[in-house]
C-alpha positions in Angstrom: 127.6 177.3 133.8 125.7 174.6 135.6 123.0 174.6 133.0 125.6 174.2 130.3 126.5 171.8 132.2 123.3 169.7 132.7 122.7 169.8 129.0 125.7 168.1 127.9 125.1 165.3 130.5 122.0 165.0 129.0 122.9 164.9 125.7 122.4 161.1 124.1 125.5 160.1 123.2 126.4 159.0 119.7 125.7 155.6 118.3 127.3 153.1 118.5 129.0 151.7 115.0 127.2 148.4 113.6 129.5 146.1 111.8 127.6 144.9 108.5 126.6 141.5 109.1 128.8 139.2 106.9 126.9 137.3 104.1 127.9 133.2 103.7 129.8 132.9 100.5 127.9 130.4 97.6 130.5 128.0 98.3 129.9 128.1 102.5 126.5 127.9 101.5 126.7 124.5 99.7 128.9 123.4 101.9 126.0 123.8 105.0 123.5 122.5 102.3 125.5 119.3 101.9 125.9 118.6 105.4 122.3 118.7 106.0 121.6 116.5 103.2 124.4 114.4 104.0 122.1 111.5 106.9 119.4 111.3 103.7 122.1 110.7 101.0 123.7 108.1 103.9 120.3 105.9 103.8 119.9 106.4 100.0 122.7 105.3 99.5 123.1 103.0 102.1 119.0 101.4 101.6 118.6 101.9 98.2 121.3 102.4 95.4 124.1 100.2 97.0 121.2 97.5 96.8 120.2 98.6 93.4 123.6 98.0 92.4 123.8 94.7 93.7 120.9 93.4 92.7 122.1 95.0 88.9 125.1 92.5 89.3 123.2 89.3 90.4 121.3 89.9 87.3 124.5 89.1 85.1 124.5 86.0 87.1 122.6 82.3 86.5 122.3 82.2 90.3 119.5 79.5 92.0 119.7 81.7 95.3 122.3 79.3 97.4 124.9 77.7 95.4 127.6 79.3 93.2 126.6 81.6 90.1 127.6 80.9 86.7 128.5 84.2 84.8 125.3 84.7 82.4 126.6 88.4 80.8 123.0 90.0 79.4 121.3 86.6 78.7 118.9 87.3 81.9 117.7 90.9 80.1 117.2 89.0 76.6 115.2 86.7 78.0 113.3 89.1 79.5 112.7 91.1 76.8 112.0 88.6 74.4 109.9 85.3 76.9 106.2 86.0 76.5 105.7 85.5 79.8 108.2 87.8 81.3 107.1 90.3 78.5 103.5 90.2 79.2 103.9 91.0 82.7 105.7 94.3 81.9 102.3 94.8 79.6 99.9 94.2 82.2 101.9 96.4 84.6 101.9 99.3 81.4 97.8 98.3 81.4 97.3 99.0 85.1 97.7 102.6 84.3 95.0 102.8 83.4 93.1 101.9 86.2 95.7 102.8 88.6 96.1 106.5 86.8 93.8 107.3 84.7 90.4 107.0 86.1 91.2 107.8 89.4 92.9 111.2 88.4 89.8 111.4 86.0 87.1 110.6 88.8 88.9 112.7 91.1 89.0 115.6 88.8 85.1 115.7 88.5 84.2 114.8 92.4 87.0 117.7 93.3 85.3 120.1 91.3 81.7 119.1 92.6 83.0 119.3 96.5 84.8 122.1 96.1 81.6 124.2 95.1 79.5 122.7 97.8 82.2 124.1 100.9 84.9 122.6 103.0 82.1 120.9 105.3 81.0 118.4 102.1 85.1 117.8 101.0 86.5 117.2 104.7 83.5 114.1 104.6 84.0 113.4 101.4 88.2 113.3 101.9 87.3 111.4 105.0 85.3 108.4 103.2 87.4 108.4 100.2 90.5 108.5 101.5 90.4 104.7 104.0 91.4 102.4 101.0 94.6 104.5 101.8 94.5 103.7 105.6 93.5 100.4 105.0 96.5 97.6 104.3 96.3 96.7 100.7 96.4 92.9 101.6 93.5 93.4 104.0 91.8 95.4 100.9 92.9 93.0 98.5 91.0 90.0 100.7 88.1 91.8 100.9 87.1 92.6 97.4 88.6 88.7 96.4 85.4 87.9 98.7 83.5 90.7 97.1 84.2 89.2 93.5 83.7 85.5 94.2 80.5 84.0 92.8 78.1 84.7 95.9 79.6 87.9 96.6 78.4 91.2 96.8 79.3 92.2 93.3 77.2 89.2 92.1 74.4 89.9 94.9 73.8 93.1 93.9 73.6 92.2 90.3 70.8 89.6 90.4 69.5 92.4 92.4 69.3 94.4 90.0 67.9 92.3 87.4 71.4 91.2 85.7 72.1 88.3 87.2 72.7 87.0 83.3 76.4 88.6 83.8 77.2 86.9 87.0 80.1 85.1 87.4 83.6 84.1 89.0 84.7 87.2 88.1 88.6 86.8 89.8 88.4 83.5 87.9 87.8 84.3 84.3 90.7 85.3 81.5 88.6 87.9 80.1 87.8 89.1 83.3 90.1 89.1 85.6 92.5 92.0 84.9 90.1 94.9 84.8 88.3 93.8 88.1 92.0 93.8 89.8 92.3 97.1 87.9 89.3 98.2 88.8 90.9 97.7 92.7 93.3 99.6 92.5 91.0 102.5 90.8 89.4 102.1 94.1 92.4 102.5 96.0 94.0 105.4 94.9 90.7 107.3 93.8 90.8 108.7 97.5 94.8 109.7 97.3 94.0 111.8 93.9 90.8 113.7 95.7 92.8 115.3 98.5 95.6 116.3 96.1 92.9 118.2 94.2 91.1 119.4 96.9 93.8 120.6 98.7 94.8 122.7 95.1 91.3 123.7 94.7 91.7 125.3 98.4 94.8 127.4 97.2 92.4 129.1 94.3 91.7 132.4 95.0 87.8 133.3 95.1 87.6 136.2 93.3 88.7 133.6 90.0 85.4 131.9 90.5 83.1 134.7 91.1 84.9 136.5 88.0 83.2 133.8 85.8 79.7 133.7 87.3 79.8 137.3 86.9 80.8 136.6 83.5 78.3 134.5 83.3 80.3 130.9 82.9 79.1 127.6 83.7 80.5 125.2 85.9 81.8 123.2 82.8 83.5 126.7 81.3 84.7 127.3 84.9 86.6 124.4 85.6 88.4 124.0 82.3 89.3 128.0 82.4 89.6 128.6 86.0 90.5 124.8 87.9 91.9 122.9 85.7 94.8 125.2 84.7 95.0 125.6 88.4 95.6 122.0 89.5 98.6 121.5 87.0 100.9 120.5 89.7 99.0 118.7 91.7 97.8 116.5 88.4 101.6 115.8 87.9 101.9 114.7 91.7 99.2 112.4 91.6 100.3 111.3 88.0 103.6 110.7 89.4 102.3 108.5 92.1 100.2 106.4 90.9 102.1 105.7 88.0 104.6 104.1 90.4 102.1 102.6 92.7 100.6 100.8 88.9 103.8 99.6 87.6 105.0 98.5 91.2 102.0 96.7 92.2 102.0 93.8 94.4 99.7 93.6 97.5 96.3 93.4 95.4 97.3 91.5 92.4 99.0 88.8 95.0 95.7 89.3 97.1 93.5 88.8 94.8 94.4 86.1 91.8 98.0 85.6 92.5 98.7 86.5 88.7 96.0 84.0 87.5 94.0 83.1 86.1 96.4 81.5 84.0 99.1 84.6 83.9 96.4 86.9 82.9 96.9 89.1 85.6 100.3 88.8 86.3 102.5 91.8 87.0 106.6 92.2 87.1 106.3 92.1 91.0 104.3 89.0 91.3 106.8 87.0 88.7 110.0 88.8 90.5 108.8 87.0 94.0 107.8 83.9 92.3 111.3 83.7 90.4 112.9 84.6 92.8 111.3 82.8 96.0 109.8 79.9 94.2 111.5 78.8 91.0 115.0 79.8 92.5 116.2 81.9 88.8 117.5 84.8 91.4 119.3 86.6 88.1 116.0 86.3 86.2 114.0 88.2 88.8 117.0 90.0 89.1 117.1 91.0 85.7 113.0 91.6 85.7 113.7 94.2 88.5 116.5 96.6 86.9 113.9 96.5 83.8 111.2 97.5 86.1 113.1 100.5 87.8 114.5 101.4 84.6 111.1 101.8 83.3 109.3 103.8 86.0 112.3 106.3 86.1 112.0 106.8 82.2 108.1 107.4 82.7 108.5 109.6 85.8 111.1 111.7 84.5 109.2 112.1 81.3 106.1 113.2 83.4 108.5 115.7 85.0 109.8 117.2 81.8 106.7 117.4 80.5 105.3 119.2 83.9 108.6 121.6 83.3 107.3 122.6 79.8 103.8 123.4 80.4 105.1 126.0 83.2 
């Protein structure tokens, strides 16, 4: 009896009934998702598309910046569609993606795959040089290479140097000139930017891709356009993305450097929006210049997105 007893005292008793755990409904769910969002969409809102939306209005207006405005309807967007000046500036900025872009996503592309054979040792150095134009103010940049470019500079010194001193010259200073050695700037600056995208993708690769094609016996050339290439899609599009903006926004060199001369052969939309706007008081002219400009680089970024949404 007493053994009887003991055993059912030490019997473990049942367990205890869980409760299934509740899932949040899809509506609860957006409804949390929204109120996180909710302090960003206050600051866009409050630091971006309410003074979007303004300045969209004051481009309707023939407004000198103090007095009253005189209703101008779309006369501000004609003329900057059709004044050669205004035009041209939206041409140049269209230009500077190519030097802004291009090349540097180009450049990148080659010294990525070249680092990324040597080890992480030669890219961290190589991330590390490269990447101080980004560190560096672009006005402080911008100085530097104006004193770089002037006719005793280091451009020119190193020219005679090398036994070309027949190409010397103001090179900030000349129409022909002018525009590719800003370009050639900004090439510099965002060169550094586009190599730690792709480094940072090349990273993500697994191994055994690469050693499949030595086995196979690929070349480095085969290898990267079957193996890295394909890999770095997204990154491409980021850095595509980016500097695309930072070419058709440009301000800090080109202001740096020539101001938008010589003449306005290196003048950009951001250069004539400040000058309009701060120097020959047409505040619905620059205005009007700006909406153009935004309107542009979210057609161009949104077709770089679609086109990103294809390929995958």
């Amino acid at each position: 009896m007493t053994k009887t007893m003991d055993r059912r005292r030490q019997a473990p008793a049942p367990p205890a009934q869980v409760r299934p755990t509740r899932r949040p409904t899809h509506r609860e769910s957006r409804r949390v998702a929204y109120l996180l969002l909710a302090p960003a969409l206050l600051a866009y809102t409050v630091f971006v598309a309410l003074p979007w939306l303004h300045t969209m209005w004051l481009s309707l207006y023939d407004w000198d910046g103090i007095g009253v405005g005189t209703w101008a309807g779309l006369a501000n967007y004609r003329e900057v569609l059709t004044d050669p000046a205004l035009y041209g500036a939206i041409v140049h900025s269209l230009g500077f993606i190519v030097f802004y872009s291009v090349l540097p996503i180009v450049i990148a592309l080659f010294l990525a795959a070249v680092l990324g054979r040597r080890g992480r040792a030669g890219g961290s150095a190589a991330r590390m040089i490269l990447f101080l134009p980004q560190v560096v103010p672009l006005v402080a940049s911008g100085i530097a290479w104006r004193w770089m470019y002037s006719q005793d500079g280091v451009v020119n010194q190193v020219l005679s140097a090398v036994g070309l001193g027949s190409v010397t010259r103001a090179w900030l200073g000349d129409f022909t000139w002018a525009f590719p050695a800003v370009g050639l700037v900004g090439t510099w600056v965002m060169l550094g930017l586009c190599l730690v995208f792709f480094l940072t993708g090349i990273s993500k690769i697994d191994p055994s891709l690469f050693e499949a094609c030595r086995i196979d016996g690929a070349g480095a050339v085969r290898t990267f356009f079957t193996v890295t290439l394909p890999a770095l899609r997204n990154e491409i599009v980021v850095a595509a993305v980016v500097t695309v903006i930072a070419a058709l926004s440009s301000f800090d060199v080109v202001y740096a450097t020539t101001r938008g001369g010589p003449g306005d052969s290196t003048t950009v939309p951001a250069v004539l929006i400040y000058r309009l706007a701060f120097t020959d008081a047409q505040v619905g002219l620059a205005c009007a210049l700006a909406v153009v400009l935004s309107v542009l680089i979210s057609v161009i970024v949104l077709a770089l997105g679609r086109l990103s949404r294809e390929d995958s």
